[in-house]
C-alpha positions as CSV (number, residue, x, y, z in Angstrom):
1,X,74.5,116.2,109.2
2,X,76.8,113.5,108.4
3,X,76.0,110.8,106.3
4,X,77.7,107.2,106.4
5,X,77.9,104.6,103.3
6,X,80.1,102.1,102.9
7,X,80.9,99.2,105.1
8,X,80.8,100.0,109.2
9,X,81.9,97.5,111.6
10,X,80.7,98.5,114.9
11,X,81.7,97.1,118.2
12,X,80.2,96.6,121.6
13,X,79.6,94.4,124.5
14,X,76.5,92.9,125.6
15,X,75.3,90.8,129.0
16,X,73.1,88.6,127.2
17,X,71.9,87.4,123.8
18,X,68.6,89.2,124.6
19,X,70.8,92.7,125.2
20,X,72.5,92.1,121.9
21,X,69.2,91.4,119.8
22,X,68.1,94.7,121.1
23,X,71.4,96.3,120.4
24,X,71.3,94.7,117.0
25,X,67.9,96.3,115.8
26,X,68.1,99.2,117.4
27,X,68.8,101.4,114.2
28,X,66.9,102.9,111.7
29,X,69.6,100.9,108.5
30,X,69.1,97.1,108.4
31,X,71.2,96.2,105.1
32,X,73.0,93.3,106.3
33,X,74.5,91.7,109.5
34,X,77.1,88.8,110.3
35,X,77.2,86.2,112.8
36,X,79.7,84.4,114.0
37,X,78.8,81.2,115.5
38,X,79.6,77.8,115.7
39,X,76.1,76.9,117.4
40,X,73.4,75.9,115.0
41,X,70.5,76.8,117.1
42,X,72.4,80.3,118.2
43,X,72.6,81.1,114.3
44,X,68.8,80.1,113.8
45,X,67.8,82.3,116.8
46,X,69.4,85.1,116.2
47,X,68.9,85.0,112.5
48,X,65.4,85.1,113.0
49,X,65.4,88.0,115.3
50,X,67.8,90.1,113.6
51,X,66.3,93.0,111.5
52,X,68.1,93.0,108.2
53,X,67.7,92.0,104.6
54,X,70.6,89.8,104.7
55,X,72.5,87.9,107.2
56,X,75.9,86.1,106.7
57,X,76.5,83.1,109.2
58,X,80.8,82.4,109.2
59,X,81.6,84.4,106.4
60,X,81.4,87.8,104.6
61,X,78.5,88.2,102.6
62,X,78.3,85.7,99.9
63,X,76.5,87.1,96.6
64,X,75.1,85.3,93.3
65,X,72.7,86.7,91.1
66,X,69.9,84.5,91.7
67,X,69.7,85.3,95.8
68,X,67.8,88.6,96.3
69,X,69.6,91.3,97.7
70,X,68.3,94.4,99.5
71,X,67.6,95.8,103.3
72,X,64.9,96.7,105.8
73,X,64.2,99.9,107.4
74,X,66.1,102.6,105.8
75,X,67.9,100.6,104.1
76,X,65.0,98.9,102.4
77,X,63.1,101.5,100.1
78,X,64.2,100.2,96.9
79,X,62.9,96.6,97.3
80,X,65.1,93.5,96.6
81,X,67.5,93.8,93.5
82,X,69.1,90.9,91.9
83,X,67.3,87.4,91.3
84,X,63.6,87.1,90.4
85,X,62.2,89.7,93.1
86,X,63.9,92.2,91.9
87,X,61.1,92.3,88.7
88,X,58.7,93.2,91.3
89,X,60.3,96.8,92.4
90,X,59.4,97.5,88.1
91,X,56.0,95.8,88.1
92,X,52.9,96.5,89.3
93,X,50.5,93.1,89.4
94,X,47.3,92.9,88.3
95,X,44.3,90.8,87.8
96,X,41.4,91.2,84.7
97,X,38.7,88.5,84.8
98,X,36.9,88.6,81.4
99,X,34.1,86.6,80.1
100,X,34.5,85.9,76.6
101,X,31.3,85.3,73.9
């Protein structure tokens, strides 16, 4: 078995942007993904469709602490770290209602 982690670039054609959606999500990681469009409603499509936990439009994944990072799929058992959801990976929420006399 080989194991991959790090950075892949992978590259293929496609006939259609329906093809490439399916080409796209058709993995068990879902980390992150890039577009690379000058077409607003292309970016909002396919942004939508794609299955990962982060997707950079024109540029390479721009961090800051308070923007959740984390994946989907395989790549997505830990939850989200960084930013305010990353609190919930550590907690577990819940309610007591109490009548007090």
């Amino acid at each position: 078995m080989h194991l991959i982690f790090g950075p892949v670039l992978g590259v293929m054609t496609f006939s259609d942007e329906e093809e490439a959606i399916r080409m796209v999500n058709d993995t068990e990681y879902g980390l992150h993904a890039s577009i690379w469009s000058n077409d607003v409603n292309e970016v909002h499509r396919l942004s939508k469709a794609i299955q990962a936990g982060t997707v950079s439009v024109n540029c390479c994944s721009e961090q800051d602490m308070g923007t959740p990072f984390g994946g989907v799929k395989q790549s997505g058992s830990m939850g989200r770290d960084k930013s305010l959801w990353a609190n919930r990976q550590y907690t577990e929420m819940k309610t007591i209602w109490m009548k007090i006399r």
